[in-house]
C-alpha positions as CSV (number, residue, x, y, z in Angstrom):
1,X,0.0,0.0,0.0
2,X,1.1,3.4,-1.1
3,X,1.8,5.4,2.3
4,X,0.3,8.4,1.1
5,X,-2.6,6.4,2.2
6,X,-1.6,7.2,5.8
7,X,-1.9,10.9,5.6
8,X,-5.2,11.2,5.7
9,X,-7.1,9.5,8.1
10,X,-5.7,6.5,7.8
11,X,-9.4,5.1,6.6
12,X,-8.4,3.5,3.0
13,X,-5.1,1.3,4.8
14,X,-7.6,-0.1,7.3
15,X,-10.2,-0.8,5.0
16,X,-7.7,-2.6,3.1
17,X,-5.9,-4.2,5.9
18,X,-9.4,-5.4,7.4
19,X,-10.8,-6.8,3.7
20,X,-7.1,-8.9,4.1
21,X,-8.7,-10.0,7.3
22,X,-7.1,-8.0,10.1
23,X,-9.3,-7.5,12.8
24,X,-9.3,-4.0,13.9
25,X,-10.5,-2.1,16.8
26,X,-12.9,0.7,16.6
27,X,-11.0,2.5,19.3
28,X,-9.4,5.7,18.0
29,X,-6.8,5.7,20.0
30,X,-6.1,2.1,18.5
31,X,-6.4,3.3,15.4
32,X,-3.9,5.5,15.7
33,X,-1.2,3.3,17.2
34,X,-1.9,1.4,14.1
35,X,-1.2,4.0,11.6
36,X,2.0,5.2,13.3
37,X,3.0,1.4,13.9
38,X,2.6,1.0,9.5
39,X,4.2,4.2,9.1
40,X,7.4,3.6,11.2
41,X,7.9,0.2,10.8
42,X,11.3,-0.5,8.7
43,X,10.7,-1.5,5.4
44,X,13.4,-4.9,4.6
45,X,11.9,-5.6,1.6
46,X,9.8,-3.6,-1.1
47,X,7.3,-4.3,-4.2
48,X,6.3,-2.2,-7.1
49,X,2.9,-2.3,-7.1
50,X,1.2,-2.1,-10.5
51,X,-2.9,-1.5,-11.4
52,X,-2.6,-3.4,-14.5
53,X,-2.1,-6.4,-15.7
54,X,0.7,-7.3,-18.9
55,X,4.0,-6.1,-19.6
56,X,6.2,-3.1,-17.3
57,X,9.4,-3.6,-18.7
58,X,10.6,-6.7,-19.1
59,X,8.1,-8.1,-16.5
60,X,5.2,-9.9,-17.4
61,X,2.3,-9.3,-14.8
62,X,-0.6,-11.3,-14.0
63,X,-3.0,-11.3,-11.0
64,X,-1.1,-14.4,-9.3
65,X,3.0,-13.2,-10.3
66,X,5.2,-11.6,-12.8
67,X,7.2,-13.5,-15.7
68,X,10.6,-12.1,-16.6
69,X,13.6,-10.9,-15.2
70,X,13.3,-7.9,-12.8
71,X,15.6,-7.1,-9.8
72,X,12.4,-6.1,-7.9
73,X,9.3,-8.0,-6.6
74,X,6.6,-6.7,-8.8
75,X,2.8,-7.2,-7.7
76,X,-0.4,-6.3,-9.2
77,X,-2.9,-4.8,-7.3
78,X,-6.3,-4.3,-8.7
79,X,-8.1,-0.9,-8.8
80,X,-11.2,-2.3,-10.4
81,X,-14.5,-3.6,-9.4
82,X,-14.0,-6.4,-12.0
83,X,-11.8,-9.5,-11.0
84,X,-9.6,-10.9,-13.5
85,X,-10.3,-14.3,-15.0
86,X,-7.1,-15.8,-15.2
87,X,-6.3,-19.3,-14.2
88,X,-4.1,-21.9,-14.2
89,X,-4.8,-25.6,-14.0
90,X,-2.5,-28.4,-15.3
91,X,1.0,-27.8,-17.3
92,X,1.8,-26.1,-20.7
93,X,2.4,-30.1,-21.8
94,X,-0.9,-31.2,-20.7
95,X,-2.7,-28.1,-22.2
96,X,-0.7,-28.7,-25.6
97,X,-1.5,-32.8,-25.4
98,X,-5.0,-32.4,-24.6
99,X,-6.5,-29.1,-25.9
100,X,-4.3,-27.2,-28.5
101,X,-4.1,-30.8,-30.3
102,X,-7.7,-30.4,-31.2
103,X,-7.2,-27.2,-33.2
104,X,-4.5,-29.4,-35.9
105,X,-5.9,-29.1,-39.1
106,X,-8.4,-26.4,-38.4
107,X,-7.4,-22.8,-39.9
108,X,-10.2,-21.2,-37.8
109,X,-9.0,-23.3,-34.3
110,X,-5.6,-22.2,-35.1
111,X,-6.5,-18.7,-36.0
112,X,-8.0,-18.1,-32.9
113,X,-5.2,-19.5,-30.7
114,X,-3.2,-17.6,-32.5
115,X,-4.7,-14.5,-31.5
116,X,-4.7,-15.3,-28.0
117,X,-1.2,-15.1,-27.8
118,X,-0.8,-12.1,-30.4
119,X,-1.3,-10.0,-27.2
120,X,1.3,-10.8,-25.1
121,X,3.8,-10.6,-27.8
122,X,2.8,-7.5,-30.1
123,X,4.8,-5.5,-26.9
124,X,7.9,-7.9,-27.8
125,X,7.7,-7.7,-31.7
126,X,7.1,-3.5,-31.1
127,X,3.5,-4.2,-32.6
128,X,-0.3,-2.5,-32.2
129,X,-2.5,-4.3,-30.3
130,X,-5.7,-5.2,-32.7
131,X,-8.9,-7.0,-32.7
132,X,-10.8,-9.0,-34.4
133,X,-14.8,-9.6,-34.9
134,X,-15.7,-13.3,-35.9
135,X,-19.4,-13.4,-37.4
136,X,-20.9,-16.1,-39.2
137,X,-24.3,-18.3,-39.2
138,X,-25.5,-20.0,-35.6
139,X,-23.2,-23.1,-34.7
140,X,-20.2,-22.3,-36.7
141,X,-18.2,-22.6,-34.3
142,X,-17.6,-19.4,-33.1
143,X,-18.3,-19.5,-29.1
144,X,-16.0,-22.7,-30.2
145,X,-13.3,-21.1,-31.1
146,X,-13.8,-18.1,-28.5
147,X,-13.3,-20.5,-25.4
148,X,-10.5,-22.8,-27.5
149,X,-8.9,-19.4,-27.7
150,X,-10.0,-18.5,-23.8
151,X,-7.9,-21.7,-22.5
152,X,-4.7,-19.9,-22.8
153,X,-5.6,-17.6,-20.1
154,X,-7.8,-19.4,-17.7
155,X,-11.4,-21.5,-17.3
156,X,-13.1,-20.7,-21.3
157,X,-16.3,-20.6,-19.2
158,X,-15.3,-18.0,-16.8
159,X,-12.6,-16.1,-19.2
160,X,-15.3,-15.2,-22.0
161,X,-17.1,-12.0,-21.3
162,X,-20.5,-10.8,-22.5
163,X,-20.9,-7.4,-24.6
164,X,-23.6,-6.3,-22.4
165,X,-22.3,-3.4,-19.6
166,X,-21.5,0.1,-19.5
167,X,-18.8,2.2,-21.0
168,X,-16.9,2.3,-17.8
169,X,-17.5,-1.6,-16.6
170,X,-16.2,-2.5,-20.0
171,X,-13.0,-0.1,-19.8
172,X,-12.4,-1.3,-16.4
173,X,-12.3,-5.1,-18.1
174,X,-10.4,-4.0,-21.2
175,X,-7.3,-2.6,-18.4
176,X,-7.6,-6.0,-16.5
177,X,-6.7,-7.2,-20.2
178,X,-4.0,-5.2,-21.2
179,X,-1.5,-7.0,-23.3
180,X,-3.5,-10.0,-23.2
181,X,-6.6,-11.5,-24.2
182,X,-10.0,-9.8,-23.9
183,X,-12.7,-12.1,-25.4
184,X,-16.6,-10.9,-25.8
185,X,-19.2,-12.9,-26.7
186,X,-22.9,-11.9,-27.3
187,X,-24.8,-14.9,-26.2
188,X,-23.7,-16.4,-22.0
């Protein structure tokens, strides 16, 4: 936590502290040993904390850890209503063996994985990031090839997002997406 946060009240760090699952007493006085105890307390390690997800530097950042080389512990702390979808079950093998196996042969399949990586590399290869809209008749394929494309990031049924929200809900889920893979889908 940012200790700017302690120079006001003190109100945002114990919020935080207590959704972490400190108990804290309502006691002002308490309250304010607190704050000076957070404030004075040496610091033998340190984090930079990020509020979005994807590349800073040459640090890859996800909600659970950062990928890369970095001489600093680097965290990400989310800012947003919005949790991030991302999940990991199994090994890159497994996923390869059992999932992207399915998309041989299959220029849409492949397409689409393709693009779920395109992301996290356009930084690398100094690219834009882009989209793409796949349209076609009912049971094409396309939710198909949306979730297929969803398993690089986490669960396909919890990774895909709807179009329905508000301006602001869905550029709070297009941050929690940077350099990744935002996937919406008009049916649930």
């Amino acid at each position: 936590m940012p200790l700017e946060l302690l120079e006001s009240d003190g109100a945002d760090v114990r919020r935080e502290l207590a959704r972490l699952g400190l108990h804290i007493s309502p006691n002002q006085f308490a309250r304010g040993l607190l704050a000076a105890y957070v404030k004075v307390w040496p610091v033998e390690a340190r984090a930079r904390c990020v509020d979005r997800l994807g590349w800073h530097g040459n640090t890859f950042v996800t909600p659970t850890g950062a990928i890369g080389e970095t001489e600093e512990l680097v965290v990400f702390q989310n800012s947003h209503a919005i949790e991030p979808a991302y999940t990991e079950v199994g090994t890159v093998e497994e996923w390869r063996d059992s999932v992207a196996a399915l998309a041989a042969g299959n220029t849409r399949l492949v397409f689409a994985l393709s693009v779920a990586f395109a992301g996290a590399l356009a930084e690398i290869a100094g690219e834009d990031s882009g989209g793409f809209h796949l349209r076609g008749a009912s049971s094409s394929g396309k939710s198909s090839a949306l979730k297929l494309a969803a398993s690089v990031w986490g669960n396909p049924s919890a990774y895909v997002r709807l179009w329905r929200g508000t301006v602001n809900g869905l550029e709070g889920l297009a941050t929690l997406h940077n350099d990744g893979l935002l996937i919406l889908d008009e049916i649930g």
